[in-house]
N, C-alpha and C positions, 0 to 999 in steps of 0.2 A: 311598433314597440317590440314586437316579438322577432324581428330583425336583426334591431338594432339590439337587443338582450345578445343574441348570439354572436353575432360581431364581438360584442364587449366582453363575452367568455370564453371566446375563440383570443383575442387580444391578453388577456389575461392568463389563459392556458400558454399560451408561446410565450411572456415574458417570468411565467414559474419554471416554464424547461428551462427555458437559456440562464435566470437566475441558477439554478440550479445547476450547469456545468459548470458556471464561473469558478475560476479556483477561490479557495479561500486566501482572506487577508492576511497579508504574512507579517510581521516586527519582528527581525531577528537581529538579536546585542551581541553583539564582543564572539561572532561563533570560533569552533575549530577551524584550522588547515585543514584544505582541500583534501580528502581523499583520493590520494595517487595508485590505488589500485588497479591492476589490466583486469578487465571483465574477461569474467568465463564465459564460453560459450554456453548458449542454452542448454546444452548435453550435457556440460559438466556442473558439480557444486557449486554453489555461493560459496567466496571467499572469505572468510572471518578471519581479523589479525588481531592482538591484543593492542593495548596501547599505554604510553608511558602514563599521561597525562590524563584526570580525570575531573579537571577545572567546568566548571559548571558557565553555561551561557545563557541567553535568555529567551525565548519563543512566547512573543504574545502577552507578555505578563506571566511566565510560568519558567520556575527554574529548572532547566534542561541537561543534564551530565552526560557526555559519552559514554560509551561503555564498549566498543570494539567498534574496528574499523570494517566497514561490508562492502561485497560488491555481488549483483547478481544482475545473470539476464537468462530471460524466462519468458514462458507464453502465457498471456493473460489469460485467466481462464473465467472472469469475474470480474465488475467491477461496482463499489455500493460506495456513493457518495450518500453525506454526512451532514446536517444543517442543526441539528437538538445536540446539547448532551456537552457535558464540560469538555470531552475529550474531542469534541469539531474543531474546537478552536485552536488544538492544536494538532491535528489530525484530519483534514474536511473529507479522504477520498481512503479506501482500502483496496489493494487490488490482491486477488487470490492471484498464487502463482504457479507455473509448474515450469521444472526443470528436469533433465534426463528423459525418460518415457514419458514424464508427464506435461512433457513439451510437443508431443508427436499428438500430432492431430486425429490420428486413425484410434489412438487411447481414448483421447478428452470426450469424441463424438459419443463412445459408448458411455458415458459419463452423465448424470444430470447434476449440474453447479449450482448453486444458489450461495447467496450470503446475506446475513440479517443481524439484528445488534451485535456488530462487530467479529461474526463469527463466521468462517467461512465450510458451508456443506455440501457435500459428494452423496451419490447414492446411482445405483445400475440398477436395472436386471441380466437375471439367469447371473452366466458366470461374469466376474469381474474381470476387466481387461486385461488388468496386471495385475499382481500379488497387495493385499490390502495393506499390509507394511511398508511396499513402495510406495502406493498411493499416500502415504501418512508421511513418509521421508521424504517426498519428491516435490512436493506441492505446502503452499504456505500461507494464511491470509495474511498478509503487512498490512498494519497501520502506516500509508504516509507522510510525512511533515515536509513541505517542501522548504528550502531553503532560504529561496527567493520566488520574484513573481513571476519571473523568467521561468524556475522550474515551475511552479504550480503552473504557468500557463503550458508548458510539455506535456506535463503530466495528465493535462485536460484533453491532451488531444490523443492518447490513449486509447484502445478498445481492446475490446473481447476479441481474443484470436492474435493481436498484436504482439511480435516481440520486441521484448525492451528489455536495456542493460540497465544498474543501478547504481548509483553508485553513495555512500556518506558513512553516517555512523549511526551501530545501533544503539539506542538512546533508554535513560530514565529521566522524567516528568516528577516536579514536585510542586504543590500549590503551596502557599504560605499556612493553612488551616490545616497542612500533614497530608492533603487529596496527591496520592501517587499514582503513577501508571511506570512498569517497566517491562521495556522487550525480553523479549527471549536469546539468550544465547547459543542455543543448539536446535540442532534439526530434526534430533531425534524424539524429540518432547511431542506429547499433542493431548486434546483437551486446553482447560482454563490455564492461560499464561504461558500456551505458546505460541501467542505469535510476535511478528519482531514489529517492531516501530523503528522506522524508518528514517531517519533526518535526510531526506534526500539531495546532495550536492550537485549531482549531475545526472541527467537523463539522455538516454537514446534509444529513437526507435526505430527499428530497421526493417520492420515488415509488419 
């Protein structure tokens, strides 16, 4: 009995990990044109462009509007998937990111990363690696939405230390009861409502 008990919680533990990598379900209606942005390198900024059009599509049952066209590639410095909470369903995975210094490995190490309800946190000892300004400019938690199953299945094979380009548009989220969520448009925000949500078009990742 007491065997077979562990067997059965051993089976049960490995099918809540692997449930829990699977990307989430995706339904997406009517979206935008591809984002034909060229990725920056890790070193340099995310790319933001305005855009003409602000025609609303649809993600999951939720009305989704563009709101600038993005592109970023960066080192994973975090990653906190998502299964509770109205915003999984359109949103299942966050990845903290860092770009310029905060792409360089010999930074992040002096670094302790964590993330938790949607919030992505940093914390050292002694002196900070880089200037705390930078660290707040350089790095980002995103919400992401992926496109397709195709991207949510990339986007699942992801990790910590991983760099990845990005590429869609940053988005706002409307439920029909008035329930909003919207990205952030600038890099230099931080605290509540900055970080960006993500409609991810295309993914790659090169180390």
């Amino acid at each position: 009995m007491g065997k077979n008990f562990l067997i059965a919680v051993v089976v049960v533990v490995g099918l809540t990990q692997l449930w829990m990598r699977q990307p989430g379900a995706v339904a997406v209606v009517a979206p935008p044109p591809e984002v034909r942005i060229a990725a920056p390198t890790e070193r340099e900024l995310p790319v933001q462009r305005d855009i003409a059009s602000r025609a609303a599509f649809d993600v999951n049952g939720l009305a989704v509007r563009p709101l600038a066209e993005y592109a970023v590639t960066a080192r994973v410095l975090s990653i906190e998937r998502y299964h509770i909470g109205r915003e999984s369903s359109l949103s299942p995975v966050d990845f903290a990111l860092g770009w310029g210094r905060m792409s360089d490995p010999a930074v992040v190490s002096r670094l302790s990363i964590s993330q938790s309800g949607r919030w992505y946190h940093w914390r050292y000892s002694g002196e900070p690696p880089i200037p705390h300004r930078e660290i707040e400019v350089s790095s980002a938690n995103v919400h992401l939405v992926p496109a397709s199953k195709e991207v949510a299945r990339e986007l699942a094979r992801a990790q910590t230390g991983s760099i990845v380009s990005l590429r869609g548009y940053l988005i706002e989220a409307q439920g029909s009861d008035g329930w909003s969520w919207r990205s952030s448009l600038s890099r230099e925000d931080t605290g509540n409502g900055a970080c960006e949500i993500l409609f991810v078009q295309a993914v790659q990742i090169s180390r």
